[in-house]
N, CA, C and O atoms as a GROMACS GRO file, in nm:
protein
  428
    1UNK      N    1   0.913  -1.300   1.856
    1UNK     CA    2   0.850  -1.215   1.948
    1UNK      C    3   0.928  -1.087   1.971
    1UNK      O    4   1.049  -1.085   1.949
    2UNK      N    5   0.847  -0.957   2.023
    2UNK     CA    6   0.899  -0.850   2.040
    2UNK      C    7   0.966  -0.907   2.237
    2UNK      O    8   0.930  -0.822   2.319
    3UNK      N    9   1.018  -0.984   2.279
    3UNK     CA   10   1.042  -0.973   2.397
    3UNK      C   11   0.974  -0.899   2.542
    3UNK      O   12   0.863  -0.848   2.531
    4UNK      N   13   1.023  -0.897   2.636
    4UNK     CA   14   0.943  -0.850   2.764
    4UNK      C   15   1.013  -0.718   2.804
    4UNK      O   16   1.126  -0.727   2.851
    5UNK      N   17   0.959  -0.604   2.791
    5UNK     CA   18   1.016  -0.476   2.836
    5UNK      C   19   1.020  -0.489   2.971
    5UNK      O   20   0.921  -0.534   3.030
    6UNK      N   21   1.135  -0.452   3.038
    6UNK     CA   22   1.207  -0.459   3.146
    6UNK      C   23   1.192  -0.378   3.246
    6UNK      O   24   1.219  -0.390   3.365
    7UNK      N   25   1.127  -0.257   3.160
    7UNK     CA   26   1.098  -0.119   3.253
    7UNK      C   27   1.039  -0.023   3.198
    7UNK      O   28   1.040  -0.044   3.076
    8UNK      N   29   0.978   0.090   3.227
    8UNK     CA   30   0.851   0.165   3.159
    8UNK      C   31   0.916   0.304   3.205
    8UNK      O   32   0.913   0.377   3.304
    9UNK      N   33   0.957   0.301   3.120
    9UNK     CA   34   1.101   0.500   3.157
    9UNK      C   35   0.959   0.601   3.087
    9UNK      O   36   0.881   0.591   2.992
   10UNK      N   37   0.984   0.683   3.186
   10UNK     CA   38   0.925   0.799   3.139
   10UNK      C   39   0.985   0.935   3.267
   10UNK      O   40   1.052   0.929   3.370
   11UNK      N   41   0.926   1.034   3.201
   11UNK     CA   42   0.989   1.184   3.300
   11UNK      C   43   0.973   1.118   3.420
   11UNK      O   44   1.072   1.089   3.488
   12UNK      N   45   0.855   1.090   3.454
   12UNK     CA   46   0.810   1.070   3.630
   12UNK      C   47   0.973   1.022   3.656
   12UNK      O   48   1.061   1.096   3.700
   13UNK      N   49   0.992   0.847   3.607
   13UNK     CA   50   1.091   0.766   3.661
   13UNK      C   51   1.229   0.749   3.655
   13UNK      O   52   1.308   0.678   3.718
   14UNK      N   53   1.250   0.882   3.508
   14UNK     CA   54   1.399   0.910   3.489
   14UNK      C   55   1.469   0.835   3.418
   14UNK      O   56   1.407   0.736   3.379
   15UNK      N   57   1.597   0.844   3.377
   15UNK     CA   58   1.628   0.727   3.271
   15UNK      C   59   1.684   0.646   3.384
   15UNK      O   60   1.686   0.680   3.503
   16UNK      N   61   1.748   0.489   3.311
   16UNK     CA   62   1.796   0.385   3.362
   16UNK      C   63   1.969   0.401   3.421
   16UNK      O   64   2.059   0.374   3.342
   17UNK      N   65   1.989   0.428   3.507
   17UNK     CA   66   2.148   0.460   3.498
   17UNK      C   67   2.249   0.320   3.437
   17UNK      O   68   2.339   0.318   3.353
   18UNK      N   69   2.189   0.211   3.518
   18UNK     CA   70   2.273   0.111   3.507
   18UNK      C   71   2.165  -0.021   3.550
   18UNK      O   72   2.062  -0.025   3.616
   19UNK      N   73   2.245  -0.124   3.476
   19UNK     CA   74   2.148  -0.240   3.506
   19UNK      C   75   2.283  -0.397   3.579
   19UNK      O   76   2.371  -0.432   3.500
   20UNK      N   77   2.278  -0.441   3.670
   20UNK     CA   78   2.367  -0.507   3.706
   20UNK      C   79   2.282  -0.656   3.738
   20UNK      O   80   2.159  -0.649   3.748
   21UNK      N   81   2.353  -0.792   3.755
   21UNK     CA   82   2.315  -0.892   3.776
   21UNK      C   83   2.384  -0.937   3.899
   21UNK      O   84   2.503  -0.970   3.892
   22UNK      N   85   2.312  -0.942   4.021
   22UNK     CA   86   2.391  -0.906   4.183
   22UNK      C   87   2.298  -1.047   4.238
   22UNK      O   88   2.191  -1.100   4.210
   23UNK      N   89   2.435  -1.076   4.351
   23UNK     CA   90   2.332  -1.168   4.466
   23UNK      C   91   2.325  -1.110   4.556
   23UNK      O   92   2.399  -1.014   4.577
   24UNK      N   93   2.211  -1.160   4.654
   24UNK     CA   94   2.182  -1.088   4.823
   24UNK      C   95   2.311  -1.116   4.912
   24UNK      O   96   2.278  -1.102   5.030
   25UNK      N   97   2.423  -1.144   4.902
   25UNK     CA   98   2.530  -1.147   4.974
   25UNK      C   99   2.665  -1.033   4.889
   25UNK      O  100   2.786  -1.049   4.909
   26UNK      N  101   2.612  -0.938   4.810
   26UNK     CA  102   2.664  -0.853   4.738
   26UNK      C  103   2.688  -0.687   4.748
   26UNK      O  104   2.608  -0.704   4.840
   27UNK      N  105   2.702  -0.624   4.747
   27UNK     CA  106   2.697  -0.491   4.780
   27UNK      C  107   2.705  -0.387   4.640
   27UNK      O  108   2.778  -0.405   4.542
   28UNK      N  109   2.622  -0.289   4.658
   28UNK     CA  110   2.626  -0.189   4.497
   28UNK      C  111   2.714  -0.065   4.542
   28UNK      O  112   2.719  -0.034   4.661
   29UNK      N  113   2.775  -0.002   4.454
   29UNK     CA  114   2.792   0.126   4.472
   29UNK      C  115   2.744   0.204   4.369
   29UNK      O  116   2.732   0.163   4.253
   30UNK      N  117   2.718   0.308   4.404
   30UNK     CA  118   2.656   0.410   4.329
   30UNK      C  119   2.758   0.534   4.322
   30UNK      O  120   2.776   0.589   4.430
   31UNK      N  121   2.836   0.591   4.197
   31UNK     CA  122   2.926   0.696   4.203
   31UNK      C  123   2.876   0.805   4.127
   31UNK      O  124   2.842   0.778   4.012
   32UNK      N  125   2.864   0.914   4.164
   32UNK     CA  126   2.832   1.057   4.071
   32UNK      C  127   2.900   1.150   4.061
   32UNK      O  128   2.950   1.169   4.172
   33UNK      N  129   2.943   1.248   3.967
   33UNK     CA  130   3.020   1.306   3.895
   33UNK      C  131   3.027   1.399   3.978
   33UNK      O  132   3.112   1.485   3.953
   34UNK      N  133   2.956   1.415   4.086
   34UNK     CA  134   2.998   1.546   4.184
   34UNK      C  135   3.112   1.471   4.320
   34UNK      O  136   3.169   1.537   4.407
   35UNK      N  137   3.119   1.338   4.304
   35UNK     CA  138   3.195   1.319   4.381
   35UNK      C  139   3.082   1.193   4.518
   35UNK      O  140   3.142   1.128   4.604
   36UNK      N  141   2.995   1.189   4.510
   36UNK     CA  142   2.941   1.164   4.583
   36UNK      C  143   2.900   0.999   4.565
   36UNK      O  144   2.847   0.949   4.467
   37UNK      N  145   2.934   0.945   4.667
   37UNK     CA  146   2.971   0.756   4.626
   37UNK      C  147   2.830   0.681   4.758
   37UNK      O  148   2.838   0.723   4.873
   38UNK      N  149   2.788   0.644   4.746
   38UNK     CA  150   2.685   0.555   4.826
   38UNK      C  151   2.708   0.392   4.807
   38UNK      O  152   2.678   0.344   4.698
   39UNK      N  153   2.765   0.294   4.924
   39UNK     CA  154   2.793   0.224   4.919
   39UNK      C  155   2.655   0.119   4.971
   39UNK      O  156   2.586   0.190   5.044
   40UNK      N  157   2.586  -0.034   4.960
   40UNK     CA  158   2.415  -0.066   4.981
   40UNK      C  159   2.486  -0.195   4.973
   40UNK      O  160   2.583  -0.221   4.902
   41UNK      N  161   2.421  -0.275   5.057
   41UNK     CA  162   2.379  -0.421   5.034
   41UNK      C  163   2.224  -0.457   4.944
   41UNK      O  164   2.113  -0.405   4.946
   42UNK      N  165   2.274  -0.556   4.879
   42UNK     CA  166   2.206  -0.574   4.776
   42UNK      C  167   2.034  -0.650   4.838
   42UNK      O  168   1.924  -0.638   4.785
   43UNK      N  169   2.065  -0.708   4.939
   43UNK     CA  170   1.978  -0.783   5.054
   43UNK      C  171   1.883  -0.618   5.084
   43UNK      O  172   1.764  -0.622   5.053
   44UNK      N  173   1.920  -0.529   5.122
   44UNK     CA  174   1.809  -0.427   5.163
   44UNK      C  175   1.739  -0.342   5.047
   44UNK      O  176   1.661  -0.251   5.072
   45UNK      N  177   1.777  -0.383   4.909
   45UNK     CA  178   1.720  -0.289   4.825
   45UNK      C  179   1.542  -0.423   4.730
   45UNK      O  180   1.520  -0.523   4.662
   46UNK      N  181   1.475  -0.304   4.809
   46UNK     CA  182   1.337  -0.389   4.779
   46UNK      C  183   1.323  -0.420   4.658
   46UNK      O  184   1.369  -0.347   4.569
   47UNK      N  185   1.248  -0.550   4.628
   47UNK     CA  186   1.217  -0.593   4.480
   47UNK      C  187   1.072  -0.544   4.443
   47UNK      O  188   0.997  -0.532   4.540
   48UNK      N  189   1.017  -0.509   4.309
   48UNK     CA  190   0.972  -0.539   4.275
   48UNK      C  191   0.890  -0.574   4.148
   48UNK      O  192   0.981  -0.618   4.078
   49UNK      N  193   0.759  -0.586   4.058
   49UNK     CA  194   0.751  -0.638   3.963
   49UNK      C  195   0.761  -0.596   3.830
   49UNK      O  196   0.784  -0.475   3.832
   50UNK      N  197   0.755  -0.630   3.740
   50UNK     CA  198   0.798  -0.566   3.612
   50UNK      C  199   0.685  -0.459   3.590
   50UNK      O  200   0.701  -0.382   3.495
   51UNK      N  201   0.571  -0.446   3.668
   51UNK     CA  202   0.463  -0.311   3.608
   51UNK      C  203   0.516  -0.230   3.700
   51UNK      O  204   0.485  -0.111   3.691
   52UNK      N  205   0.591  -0.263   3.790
   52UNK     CA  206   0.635  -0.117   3.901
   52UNK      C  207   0.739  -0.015   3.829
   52UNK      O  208   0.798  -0.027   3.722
   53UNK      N  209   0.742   0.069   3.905
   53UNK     CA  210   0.792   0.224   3.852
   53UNK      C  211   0.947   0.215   3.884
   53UNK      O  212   1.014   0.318   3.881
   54UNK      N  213   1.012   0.079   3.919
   54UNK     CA  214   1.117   0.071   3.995
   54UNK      C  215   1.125   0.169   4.145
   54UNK      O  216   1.049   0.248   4.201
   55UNK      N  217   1.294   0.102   4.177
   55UNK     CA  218   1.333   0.147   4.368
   55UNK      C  219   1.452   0.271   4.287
   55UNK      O  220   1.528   0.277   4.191
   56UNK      N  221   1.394   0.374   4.428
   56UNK     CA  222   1.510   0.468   4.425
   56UNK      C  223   1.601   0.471   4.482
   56UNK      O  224   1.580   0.551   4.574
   57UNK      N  225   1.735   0.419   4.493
   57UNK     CA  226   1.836   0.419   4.520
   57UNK      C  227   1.910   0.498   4.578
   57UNK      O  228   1.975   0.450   4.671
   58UNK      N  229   1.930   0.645   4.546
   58UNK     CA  230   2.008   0.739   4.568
   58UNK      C  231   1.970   0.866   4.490
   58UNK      O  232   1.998   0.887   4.372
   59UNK      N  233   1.907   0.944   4.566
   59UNK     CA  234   1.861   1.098   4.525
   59UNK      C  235   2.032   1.170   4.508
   59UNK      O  236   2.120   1.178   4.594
   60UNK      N  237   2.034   1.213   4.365
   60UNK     CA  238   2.148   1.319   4.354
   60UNK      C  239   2.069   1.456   4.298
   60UNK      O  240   1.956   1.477   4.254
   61UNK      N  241   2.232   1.565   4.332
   61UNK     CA  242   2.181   1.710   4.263
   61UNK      C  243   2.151   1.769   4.184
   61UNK      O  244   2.214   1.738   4.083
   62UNK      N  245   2.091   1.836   4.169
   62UNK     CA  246   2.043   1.874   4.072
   62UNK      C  247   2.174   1.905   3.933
   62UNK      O  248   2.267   1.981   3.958
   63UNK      N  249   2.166   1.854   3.825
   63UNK     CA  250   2.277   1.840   3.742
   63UNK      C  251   2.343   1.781   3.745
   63UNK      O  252   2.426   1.777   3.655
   64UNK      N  253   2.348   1.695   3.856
   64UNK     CA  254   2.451   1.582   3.876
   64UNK      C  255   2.396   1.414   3.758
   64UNK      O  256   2.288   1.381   3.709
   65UNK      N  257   2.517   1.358   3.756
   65UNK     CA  258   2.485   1.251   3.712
   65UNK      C  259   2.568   1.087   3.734
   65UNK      O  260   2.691   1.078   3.730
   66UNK      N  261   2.508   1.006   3.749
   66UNK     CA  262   2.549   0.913   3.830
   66UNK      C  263   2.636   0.812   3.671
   66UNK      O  264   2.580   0.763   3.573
   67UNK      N  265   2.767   0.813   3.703
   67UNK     CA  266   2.860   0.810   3.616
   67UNK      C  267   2.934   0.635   3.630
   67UNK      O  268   3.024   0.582   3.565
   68UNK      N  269   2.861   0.590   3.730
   68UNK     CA  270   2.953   0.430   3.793
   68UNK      C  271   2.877   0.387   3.846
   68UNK      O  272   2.820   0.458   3.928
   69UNK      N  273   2.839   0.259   3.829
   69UNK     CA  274   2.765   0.159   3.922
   69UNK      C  275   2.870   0.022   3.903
   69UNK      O  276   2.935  -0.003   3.801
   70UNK      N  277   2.869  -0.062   4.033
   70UNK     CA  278   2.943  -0.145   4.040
   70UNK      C  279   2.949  -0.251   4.131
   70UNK      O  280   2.936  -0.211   4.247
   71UNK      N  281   2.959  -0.338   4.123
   71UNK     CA  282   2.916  -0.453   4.214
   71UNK      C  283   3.047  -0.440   4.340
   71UNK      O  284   3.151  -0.375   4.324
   72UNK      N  285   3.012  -0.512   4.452
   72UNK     CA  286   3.164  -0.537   4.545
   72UNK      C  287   3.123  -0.672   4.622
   72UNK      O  288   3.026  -0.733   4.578
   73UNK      N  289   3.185  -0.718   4.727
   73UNK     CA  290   3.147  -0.803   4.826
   73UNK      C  291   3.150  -0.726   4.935
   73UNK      O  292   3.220  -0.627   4.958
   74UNK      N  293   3.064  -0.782   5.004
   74UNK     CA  294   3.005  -0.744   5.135
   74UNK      C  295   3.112  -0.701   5.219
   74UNK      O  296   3.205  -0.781   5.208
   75UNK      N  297   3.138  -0.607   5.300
   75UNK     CA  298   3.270  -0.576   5.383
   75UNK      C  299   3.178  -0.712   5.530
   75UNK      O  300   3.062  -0.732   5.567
   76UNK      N  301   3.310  -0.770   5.566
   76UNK     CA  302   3.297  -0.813   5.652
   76UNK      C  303   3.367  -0.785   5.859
   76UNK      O  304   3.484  -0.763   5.889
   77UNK      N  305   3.272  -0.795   5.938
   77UNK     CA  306   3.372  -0.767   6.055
   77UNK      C  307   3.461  -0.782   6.042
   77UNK      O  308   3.515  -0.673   6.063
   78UNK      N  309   3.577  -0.894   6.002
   78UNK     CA  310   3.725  -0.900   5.997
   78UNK      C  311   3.760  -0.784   5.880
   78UNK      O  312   3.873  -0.738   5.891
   79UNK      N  313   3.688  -0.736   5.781
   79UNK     CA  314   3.719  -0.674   5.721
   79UNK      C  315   3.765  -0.534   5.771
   79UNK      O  316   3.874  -0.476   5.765
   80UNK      N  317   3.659  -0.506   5.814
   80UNK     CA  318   3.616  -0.339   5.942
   80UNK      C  319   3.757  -0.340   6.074
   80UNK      O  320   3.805  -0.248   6.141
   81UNK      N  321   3.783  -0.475   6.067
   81UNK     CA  322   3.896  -0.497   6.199
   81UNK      C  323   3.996  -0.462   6.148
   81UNK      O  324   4.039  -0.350   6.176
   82UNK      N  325   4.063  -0.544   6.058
   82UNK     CA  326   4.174  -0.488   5.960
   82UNK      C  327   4.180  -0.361   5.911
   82UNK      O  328   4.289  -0.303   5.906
   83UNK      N  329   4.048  -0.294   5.864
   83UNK     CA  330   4.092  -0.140   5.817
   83UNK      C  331   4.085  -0.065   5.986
   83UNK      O  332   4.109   0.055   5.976
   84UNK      N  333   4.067  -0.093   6.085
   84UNK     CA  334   4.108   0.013   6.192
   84UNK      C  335   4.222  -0.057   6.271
   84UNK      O  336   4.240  -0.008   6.382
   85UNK      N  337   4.282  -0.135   6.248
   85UNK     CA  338   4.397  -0.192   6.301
   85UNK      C  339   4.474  -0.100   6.186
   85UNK      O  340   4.528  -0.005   6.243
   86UNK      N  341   4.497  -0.098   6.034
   86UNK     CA  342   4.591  -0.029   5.988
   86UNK      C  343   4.557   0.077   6.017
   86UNK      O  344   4.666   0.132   6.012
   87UNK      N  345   4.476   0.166   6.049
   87UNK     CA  346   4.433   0.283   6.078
   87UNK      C  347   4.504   0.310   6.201
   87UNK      O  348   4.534   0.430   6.195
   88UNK      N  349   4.552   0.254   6.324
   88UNK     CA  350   4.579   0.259   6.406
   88UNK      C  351   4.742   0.240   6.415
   88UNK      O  352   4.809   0.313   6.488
   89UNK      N  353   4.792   0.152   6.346
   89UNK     CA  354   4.906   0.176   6.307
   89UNK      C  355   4.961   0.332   6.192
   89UNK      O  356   5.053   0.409   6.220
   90UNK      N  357   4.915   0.335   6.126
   90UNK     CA  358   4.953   0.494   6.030
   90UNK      C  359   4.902   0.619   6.154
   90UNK      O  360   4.947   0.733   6.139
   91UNK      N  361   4.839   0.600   6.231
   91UNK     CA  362   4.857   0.700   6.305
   91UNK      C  363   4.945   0.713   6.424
   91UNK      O  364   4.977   0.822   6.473
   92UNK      N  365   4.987   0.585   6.472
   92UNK     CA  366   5.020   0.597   6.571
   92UNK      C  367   5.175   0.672   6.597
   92UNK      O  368   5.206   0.712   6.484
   93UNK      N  369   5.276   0.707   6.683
   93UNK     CA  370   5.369   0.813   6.700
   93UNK      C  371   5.520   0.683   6.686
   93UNK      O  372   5.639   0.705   6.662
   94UNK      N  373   5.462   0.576   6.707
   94UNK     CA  374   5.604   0.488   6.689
   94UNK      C  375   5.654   0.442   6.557
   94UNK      O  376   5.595   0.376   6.471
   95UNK      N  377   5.771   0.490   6.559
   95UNK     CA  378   5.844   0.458   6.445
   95UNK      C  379   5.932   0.331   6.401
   95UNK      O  380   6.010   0.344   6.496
   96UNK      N  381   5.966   0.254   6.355
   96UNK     CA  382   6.041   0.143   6.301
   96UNK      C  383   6.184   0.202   6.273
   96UNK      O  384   6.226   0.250   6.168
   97UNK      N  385   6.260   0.184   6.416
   97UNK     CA  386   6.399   0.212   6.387
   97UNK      C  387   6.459   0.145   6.299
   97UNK      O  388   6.429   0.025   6.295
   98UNK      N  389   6.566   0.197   6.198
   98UNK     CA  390   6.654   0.113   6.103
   98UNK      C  391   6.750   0.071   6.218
   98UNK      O  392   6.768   0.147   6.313
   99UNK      N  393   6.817  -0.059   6.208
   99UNK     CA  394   6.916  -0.098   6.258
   99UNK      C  395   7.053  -0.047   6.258
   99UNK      O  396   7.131  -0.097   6.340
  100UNK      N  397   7.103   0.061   6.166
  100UNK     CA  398   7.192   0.074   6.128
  100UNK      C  399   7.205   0.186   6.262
  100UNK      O  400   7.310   0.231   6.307
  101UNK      N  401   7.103   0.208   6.297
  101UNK     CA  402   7.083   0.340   6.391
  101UNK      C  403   7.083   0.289   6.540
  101UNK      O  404   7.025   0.364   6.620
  102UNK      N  405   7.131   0.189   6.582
  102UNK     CA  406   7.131   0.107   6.721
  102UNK      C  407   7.260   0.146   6.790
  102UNK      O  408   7.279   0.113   6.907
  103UNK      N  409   7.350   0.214   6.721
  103UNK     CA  410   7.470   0.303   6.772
  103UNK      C  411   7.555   0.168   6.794
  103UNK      O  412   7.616   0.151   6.899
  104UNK      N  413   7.558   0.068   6.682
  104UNK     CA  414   7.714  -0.035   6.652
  104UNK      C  415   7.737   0.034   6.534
  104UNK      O  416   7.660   0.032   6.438
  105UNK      N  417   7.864   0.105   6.540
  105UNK     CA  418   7.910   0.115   6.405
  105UNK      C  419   8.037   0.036   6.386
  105UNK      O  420   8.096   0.074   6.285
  106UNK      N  421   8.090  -0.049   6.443
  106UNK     CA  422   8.167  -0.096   6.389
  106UNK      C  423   8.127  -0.223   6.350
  106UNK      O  424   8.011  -0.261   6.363
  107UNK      N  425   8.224  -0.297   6.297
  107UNK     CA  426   8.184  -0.446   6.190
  107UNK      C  427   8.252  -0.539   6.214
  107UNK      O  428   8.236  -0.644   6.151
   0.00000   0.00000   0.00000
C-alpha cells in the first residue's frame, strides 16, 4: 500500500515545521530564528482529523522561521516556587561572609 497521508500541505496551510509524539501532561516549545520562543501545554492544543487543515500554533514574522520544536515537562507549582525563591536570593543585598573575615586572625 501507498500508506495514509498525514496532512494535505498546500500555500493556504504552509509547510510542516515539525512533527513530535507528546502526551497531555507535556509541554511544546516553539523557537524562531528571530529569537522568539512560545512555551504550550500539550492538553490545550486542539485535535483534529486527518481531512483537517491542521492547528495554528504560533503566528511568526514575516521571514521568520521556526528553527526548534521540542518537547519539555510541564513546569510545576514547586517548580515556579523554586525559580522565585532563587530569584529572590540573586537579588537580594546579603552577602555570605567568608570566615576568614570574622576579624580572628590569629591561630
Amino acid at each position: 500500500g501507498m500508506g495514509i497521508n498525514a496532512m494535505n500541505l498546500s500555500d493556504k496551510t504552509g509547510l510542516l515545521a515539525a512533527q513530535l509524539t507528546v502526551s497531555d501532561d507535556e509541554d511544546i516549545l516553539l523557537i524562531t530564528d528571530d529569537g522568539t520562543i512560545i512555551r504550550m501545554a500539550v492538553a490545550d492544543i486542539r485535535q483534529t482529523g486527518r481531512s483537517a487543515q491542521g492547528v495554528r500554533l504560533m503566528r511568526i514574522a514575516e521571514g521568520a522561521q521556526i528553527v526548534a520544536v521540542a518537547r519539555a515537562e510541564q513546569e510545576t507549582d514547586e517548580d515556579e516556587e523554586l525559580e522565585e525563591a532563587i530569584e529572590q536570593i540573586t537579588q537580594s543585598d546579603e552577602h555570605i561572609i567568608d570566615g576568614s573575615e570574622s576579624g580572628d586572625d590569629e591561630i
